[in-house]
C-alpha positions in Angstrom: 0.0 0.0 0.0 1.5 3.4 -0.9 1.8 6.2 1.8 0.4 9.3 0.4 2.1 12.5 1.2 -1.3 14.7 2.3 -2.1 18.1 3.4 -4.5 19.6 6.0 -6.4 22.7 4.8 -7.4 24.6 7.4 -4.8 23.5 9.5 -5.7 26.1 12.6 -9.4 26.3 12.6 -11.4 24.6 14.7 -12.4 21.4 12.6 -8.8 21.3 10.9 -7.2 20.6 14.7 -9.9 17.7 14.8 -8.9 16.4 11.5 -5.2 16.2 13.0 -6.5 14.7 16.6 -8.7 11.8 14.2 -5.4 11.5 12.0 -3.5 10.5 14.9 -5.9 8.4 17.1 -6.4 6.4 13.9 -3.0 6.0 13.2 -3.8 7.5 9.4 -0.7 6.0 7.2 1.3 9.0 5.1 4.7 9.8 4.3 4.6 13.4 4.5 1.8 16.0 6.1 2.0 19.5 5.3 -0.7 21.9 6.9 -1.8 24.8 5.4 -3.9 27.9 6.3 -4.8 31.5 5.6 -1.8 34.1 5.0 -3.3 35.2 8.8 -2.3 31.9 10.5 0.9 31.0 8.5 3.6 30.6 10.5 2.0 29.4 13.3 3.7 26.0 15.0 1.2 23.2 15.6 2.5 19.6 16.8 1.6 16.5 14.5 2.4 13.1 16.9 5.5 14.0 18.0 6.5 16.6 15.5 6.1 20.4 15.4 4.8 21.6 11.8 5.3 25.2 10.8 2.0 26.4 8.9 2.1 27.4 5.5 -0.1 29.7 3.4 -2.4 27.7 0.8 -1.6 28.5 -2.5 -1.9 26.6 -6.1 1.8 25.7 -5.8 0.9 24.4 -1.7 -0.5 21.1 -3.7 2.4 20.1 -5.9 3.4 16.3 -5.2 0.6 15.8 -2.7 -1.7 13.0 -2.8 -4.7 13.8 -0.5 -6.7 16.9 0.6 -8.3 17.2 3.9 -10.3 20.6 3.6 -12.0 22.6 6.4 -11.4 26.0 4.9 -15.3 26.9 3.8 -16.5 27.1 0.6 -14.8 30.5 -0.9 -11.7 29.3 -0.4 -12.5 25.4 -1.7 -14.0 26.9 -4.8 -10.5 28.8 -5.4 -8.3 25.9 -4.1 -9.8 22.8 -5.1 -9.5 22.5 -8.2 -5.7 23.6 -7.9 -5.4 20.9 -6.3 -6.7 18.5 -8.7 -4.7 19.9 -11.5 -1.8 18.9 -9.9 -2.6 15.4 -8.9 -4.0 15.0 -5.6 -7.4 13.8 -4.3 -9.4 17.2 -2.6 -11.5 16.3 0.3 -13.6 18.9 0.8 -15.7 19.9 4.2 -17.5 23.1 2.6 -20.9 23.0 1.1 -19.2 24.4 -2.1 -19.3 20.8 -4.2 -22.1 18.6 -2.6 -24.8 18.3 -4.9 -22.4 18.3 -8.2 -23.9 15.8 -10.0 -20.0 14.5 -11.1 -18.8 15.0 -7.2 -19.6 11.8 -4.7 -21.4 12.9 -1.4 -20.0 10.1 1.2 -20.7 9.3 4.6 -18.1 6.6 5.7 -20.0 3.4 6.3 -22.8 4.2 4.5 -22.2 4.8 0.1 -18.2 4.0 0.3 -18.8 2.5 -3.7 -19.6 6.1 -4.4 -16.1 7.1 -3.6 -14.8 4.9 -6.9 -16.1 7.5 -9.1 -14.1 10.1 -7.7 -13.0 12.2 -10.4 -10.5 13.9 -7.8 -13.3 16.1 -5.7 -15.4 14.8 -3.0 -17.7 15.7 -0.6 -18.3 15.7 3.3 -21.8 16.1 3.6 -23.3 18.6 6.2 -23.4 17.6 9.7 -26.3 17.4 11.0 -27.2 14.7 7.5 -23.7 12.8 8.5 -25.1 11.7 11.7 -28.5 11.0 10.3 -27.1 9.0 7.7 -25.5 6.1 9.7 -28.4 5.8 11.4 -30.8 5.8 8.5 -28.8 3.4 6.4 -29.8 -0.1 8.0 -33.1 0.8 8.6 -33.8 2.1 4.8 -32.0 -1.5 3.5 -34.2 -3.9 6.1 -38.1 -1.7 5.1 -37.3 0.5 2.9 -38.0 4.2 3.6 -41.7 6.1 2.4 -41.3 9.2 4.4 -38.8 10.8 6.5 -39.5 14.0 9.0 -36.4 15.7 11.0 -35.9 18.3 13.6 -32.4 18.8 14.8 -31.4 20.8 17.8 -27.2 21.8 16.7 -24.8 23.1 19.1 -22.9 26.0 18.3 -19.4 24.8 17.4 -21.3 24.2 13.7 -21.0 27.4 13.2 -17.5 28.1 14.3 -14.8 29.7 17.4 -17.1 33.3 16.4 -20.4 31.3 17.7 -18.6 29.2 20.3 -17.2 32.5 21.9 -20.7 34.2 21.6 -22.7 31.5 23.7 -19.7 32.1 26.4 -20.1 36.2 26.5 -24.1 36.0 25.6 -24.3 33.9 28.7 -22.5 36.2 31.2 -24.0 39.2 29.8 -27.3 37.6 30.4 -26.5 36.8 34.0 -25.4 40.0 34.8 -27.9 41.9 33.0 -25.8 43.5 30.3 -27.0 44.8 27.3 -24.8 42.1 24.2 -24.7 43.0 20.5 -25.3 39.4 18.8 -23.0 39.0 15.7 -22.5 35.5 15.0 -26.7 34.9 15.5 -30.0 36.6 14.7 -31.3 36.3 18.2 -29.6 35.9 21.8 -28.4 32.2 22.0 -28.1 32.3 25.2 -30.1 30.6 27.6 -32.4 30.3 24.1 -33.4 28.3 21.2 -33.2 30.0 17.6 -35.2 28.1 14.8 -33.1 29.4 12.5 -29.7 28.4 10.7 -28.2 29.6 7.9 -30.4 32.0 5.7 -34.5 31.6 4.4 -34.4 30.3 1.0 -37.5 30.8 -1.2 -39.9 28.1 0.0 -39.6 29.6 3.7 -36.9 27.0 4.9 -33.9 27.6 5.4 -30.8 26.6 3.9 -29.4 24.2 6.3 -32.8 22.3 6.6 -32.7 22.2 2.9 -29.2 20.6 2.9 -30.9 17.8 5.3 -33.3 17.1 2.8 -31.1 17.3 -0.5 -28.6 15.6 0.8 -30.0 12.6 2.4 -31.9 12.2 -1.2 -28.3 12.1 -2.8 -26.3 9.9 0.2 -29.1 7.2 0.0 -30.3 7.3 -3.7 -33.2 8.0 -3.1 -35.7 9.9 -5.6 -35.6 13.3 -5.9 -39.4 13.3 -5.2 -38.6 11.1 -2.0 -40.7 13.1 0.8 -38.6 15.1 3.7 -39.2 17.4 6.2 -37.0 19.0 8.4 -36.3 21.7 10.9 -33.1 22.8 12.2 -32.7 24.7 15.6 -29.9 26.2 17.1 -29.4 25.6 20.8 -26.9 26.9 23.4 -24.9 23.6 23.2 -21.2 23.9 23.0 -20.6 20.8 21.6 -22.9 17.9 19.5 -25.7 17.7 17.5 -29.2 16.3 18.5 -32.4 15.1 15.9 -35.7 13.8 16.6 -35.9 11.4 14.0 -39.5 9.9 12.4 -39.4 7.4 9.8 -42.6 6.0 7.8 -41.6 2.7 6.1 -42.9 0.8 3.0 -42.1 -2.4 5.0 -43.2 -3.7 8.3 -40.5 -3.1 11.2 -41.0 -3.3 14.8 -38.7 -0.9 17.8 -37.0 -4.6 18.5 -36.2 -5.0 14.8 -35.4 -1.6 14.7 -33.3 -1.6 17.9 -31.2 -4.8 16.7 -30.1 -3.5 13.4 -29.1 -0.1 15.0 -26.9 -2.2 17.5 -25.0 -3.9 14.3 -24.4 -0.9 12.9 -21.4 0.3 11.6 -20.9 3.8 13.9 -23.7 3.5 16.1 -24.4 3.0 19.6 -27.9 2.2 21.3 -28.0 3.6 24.3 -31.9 3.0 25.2 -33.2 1.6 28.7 -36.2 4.4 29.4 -36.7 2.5 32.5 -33.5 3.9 33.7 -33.8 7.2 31.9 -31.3 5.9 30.1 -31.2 8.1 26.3 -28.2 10.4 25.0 -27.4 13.5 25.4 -25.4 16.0 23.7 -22.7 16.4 26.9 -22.4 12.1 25.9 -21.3 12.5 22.8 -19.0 15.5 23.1 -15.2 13.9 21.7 -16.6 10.2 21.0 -16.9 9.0 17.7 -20.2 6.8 17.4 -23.8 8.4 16.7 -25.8 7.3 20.0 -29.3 6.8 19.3 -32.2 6.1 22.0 -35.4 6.5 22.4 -36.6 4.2 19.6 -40.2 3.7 19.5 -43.1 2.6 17.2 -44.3 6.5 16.4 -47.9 6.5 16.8 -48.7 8.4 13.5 -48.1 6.0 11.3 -48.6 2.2 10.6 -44.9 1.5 9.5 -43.4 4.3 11.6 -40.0 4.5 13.8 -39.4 7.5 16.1 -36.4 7.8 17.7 -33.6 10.2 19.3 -29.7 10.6 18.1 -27.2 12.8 19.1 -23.5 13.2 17.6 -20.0 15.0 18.1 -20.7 17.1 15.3 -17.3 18.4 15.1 -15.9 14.5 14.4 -18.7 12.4 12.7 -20.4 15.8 11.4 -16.9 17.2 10.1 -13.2 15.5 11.0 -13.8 11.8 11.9 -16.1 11.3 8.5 -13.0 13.3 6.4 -10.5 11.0 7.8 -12.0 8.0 7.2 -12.6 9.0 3.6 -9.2 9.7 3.0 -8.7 6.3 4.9 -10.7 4.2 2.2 -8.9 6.3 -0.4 -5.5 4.9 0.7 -6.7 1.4 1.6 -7.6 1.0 -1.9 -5.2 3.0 -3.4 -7.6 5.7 -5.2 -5.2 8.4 -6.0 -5.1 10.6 -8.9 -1.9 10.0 -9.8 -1.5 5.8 -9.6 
C-alpha cells in the first residue's frame, strides 16, 4: 500500500485541529503531512504526533506532489483551491458545502455509500453535519423496510457554526447573568439561555438553507428519488458541543422498535443507548469527543402504521466534520484511489 504525502487545509481552525487529533488516534498512514492555512495563520507552530509543523499559506503551488486533501477552509476558499489541487494530482476532500450536490462529485458518509467514492474524479464531498449523523443511522433501517417518508428536527450546538459562535454563547451567557445589554453577531437572536429556529439564511420556500441541505442531501447519500418526501427543521441551541435530531421514519415495509433496535446495535458507527426504564437516552454532553452516533429513544411512532421515532445525538465536530473526512481519505488509501497511480 503506498503512503500518500497529504495536506490539511485549514490547518488552525477549529475542525482542521480535529482532522489532525482523528489522523492521529487512527494512526492514518502517510509519508509526509503539510498543513496549510490563511496568509493570517501562516507561521504558526502546531505539533503532529511528535513533531512540530510550521504552517504554510495555501496557495496553487501548496498542492504540488501531494496526494490527499483534507479541507475545512469553507466554501470561498474550496472553490479557489480545489481544483488547484486536482490539477496537480491530488485527491481534494472537501468539508465546505461548495461541491455537494455536483452531479460529477460523490457525497459520502463513511460506512454508508463507500462504492460512491470509486467515481471520484478527484473532488469529493463531506456532507453537512447534522445529515452525516443521520445517515449512519438511517442506512440499515432504509435497507431492512425500505423508507416512504422521513421527518427531521435537529437541535445543533454552536461549534457548527465556528470559534465566532462558540465565543458568543460564552459572553451572551454572562452578559445575560449580569444583566448586560450584548450585540449578537454570530446569530439573529440571543443564543443564550435560548433556542433560535433558525440556521443559515430563508431560501425561497420559507426553509432555510441548512434544513434544505438535510433534505437534499440525504436524497443524494441514499439514492433515493428526488421526489422522495422530507421534512425537516433545524434549531440552534446553546450547546457547546454535539448535535441532537428527533428522527420519524414512515416505512414501506413492516418493522418493529425490536427489529429496529437490533439493526441499529449492528451498525457500523452506532451505539444504542436506550433503557427508558433507567432514563437511560443520549445527550449532547455524551457525545462530546466520542466517535459513534448514539441513538435512543426508539419507539413505534404513533402516527403511522410503518413508523420508527427515535432520538440521536452526535459530536458534530468529528462524525459531522473530522472523523467522516479521515476515514474518507482512509478508504482512499486502503484502496489505493489516487489521482496520480
Amino acid at each position: 500500500m503506498k503512503k500518500p504525502h497529504i495536506a490539511v487545509l485549514g490547518a488552525t481552525g477549529v475542525v482542521g485541529r480535529e482532522i489532525l487529533k482523528v489522523i492521529e488516534e487512527i494512526k492514518l498512514p502517510y509519508e509526509s503531512i503539510k498543513l496549510l492555512s490563511s496568509s493570517k495563520s501562516a507561521g504558526t507552530t502546531m505539533k503532529v504526533g511528535s513533531e512540530d509543523i510550521v504552517v504554510e499559506e495555501a496557495t496553487p503551488e501548496s498542492f504540488r506532489g501531494i496526494d490527499v486533501v483534507l479541507a475545512s477552509a469553507g466554501a470561498s476558499t474550496s472553490n479557489k483551491l480545489a481544483f488547484e489541487a486536482i490539477e496537480r494530482g491530488a485527491v481534494f476532500i472537501d468539508n465546505s458545502s461548495a461541491f455537494r450536490m455536483r452531479d460529477d462529485v460523490p457525497l459520502v458518509i463513511a460506512g454508508v455509500n463507500d462504492e460512491d467514492l470509486k467515481k471520484h474524479k478527484g473532488l469529493i464531498s463531506n456532507p453537512n453535519c447534522s445529515t452525516s449523523q443521520l445517515m449512519l443511522v438511517l442506512k440499515p433501517l432504509n435497507d431492512y423496510a425500505k423508507m416512504k417518508r422521513l421527518i427531521v428536527s435537529t437541535y445543533q450546538s454552536v461549534s457548527g457554526a465556528g470559534l465566532k459562535a462558540i465565543n458568543e454563547l460564552t459572553e451572551n451567557t454572562k452578559a445575560s447573568l449580569n444583566n448586560e445589554d450584548f450585540e449578537n453577531l454570530a446569530f439573529k437572536k440571543n443564543i443564550a439561555f435560548n433556542v433560535i429556529p433558525q440556521i443559515d439564511v430563508f431560501c425561497d420556500n420559507a426553509y432555510t438553507k441548512e434544513e434544505m441541505k438535510v433534505v437534499n442531501e440525504t436524497k443524494k447519500i441514499l439514492h433515493l428519488h428526488k421526489d422522495f418526501p422530507i421534512t425537516c427543521t433545524a434549531v440552534r441551541v446553546p450547546v457547546y458541543r454535539g448535535h441532537s435530531e428527533a428522527v420519524t421514519i414512515e416505512f414501506e415495509n413492516e418493522i418493529t422498535p425490536q427489529k429496529a433496535t437490533e439493526l441499529l446495535k449492528n451498525a457500523y458507527g452506532v451505539e444504542v443507548y436506550d433503557d427508558v426504564e433507567k432514563y437511560e437516552y443520549p445527550t449532547a454532553l455524551d457525545c462530546a469527543n466520542k466517535n459513534p452516533v448514539f441513538v435512543g429513544r426508539i419507539r413505534k411512532d404513533i402516527a403511522f402504521d410503518n413508523g420508527i421515532s427515535l432520538w440521536c445525538v452526535a459530536d458534530n465536530l468529528l462524525i459531522g466534520a473530522a472523523l467522516n473526512t479521515v476515514r474518507i481519505a482512509e478508504y482512499i488509501i486502503k484502496n489505493e484511489l489516487y489521482l496520480n497511480k
